[in-house]
N, C-alpha and C positions, 0 to 999 in steps of 0.2 A: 849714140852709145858706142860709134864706131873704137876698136881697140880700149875698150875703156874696162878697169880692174875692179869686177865685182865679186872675188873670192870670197866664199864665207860670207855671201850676206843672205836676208833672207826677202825674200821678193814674193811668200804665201799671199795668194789670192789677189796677184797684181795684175792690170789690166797693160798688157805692152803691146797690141794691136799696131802692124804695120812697124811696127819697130826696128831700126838698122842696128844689128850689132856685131858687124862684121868685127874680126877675129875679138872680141870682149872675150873677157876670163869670167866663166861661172864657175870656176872649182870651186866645189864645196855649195853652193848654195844650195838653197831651199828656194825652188820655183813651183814648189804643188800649188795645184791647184787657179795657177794663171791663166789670163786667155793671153796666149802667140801666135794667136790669129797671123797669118799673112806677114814673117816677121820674116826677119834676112837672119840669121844665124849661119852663115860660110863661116869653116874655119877657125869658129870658135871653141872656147874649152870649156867643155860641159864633164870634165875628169869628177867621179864622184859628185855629180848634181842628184839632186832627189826633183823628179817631173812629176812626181806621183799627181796622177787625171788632170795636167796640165790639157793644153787644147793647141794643139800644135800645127793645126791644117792652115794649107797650103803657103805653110813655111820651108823656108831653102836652107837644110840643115849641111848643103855639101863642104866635105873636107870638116866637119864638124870632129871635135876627139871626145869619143863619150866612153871612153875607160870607165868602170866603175859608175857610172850613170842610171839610176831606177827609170823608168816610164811607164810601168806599174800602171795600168786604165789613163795611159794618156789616150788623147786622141792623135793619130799623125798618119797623113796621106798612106795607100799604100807601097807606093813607088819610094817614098822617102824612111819610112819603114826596111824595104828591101836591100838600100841602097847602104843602109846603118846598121845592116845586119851584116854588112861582107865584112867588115873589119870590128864589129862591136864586141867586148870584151869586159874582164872586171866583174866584183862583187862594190855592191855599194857599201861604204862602211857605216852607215847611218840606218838604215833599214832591214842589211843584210841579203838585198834579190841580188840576183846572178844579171847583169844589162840586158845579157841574151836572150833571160826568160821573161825579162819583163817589156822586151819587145816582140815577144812570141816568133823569135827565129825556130826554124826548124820546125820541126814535128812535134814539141811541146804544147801546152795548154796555149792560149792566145796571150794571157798576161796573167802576172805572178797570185793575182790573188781573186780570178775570177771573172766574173763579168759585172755588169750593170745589173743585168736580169738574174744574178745569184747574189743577192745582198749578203746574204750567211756567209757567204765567199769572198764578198770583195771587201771584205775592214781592213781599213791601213794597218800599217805593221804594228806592233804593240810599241816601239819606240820610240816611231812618233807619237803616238797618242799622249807616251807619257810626257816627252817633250814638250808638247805645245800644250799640256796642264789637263788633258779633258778625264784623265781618271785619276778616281780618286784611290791613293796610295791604301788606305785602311782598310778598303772594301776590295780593289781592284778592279771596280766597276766603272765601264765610263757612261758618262752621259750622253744620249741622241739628241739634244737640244741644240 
């Protein structure tokens, strides 16, 4: 996957375990919900990427540009958490979280929408949902199935 252009695609609930993607373009995509398990991401462009509870341990995000990037209940080391909070910046425009808050920089909550152990807390944003079809327009209700 080395330098290779995956702008704007969508890569939900893909398994990229051990994966090289050194500097590859993910602006714009949709990687929620992947396992990047143990993945080489140096220097890639994760500009406006949605990682909403991707799984991101003991990958090498350095020189990573995550502008505008959600991580929203990802999982990711906390050395490489610390290291993408010196420079992390950006609202995502697909979701609407702050990078910053959704990697729990600073003295804010841990991440934008709660924990695991606050289910009432942790529902994805309302635009994805309606994007990826799970509510229904009439009611406004989505389905847990």
């Amino acid at each position: 996957m080395r330098e290779s252009d995956f702008s704007g695609s969508t890569f939900n609930g893909a398994y990229l375990e051990k994966a090289v993607a050194y500097k590859a373009n993910f602006s714009g995509a949709d990687l929620s919900d992947t396992l990047m398990d143990r993945m080489v991401l140096n220097e890639a462009n994760l500009t406006n990427a949605v990682l909403v509870r991707s799984v991101l341990t003991r990958s090498d995000l350095g020189g990573a540009i995550v502008e505008g990037a959600d991580f929203s209940d990802a999982v990711i080391d906390l050395l490489q958490k610390q290291a993408l909070c010196k420079y992390a910046s950006g609202t995502n425009p697909v979701t609407g979280v702050s990078t910053r808050k959704s990697l729990g920089c600073g003295n804010s909550r841990r991440n934008a929408y709660g924990s695991p152990s606050s289910p009432l807390l942790s529902a994805p944003p309302q635009q994805l949902l309606d994007r990826d079809g799970f509510c229904d327009p009439a009611t406004g209700l989505c389905e847990a199935s």
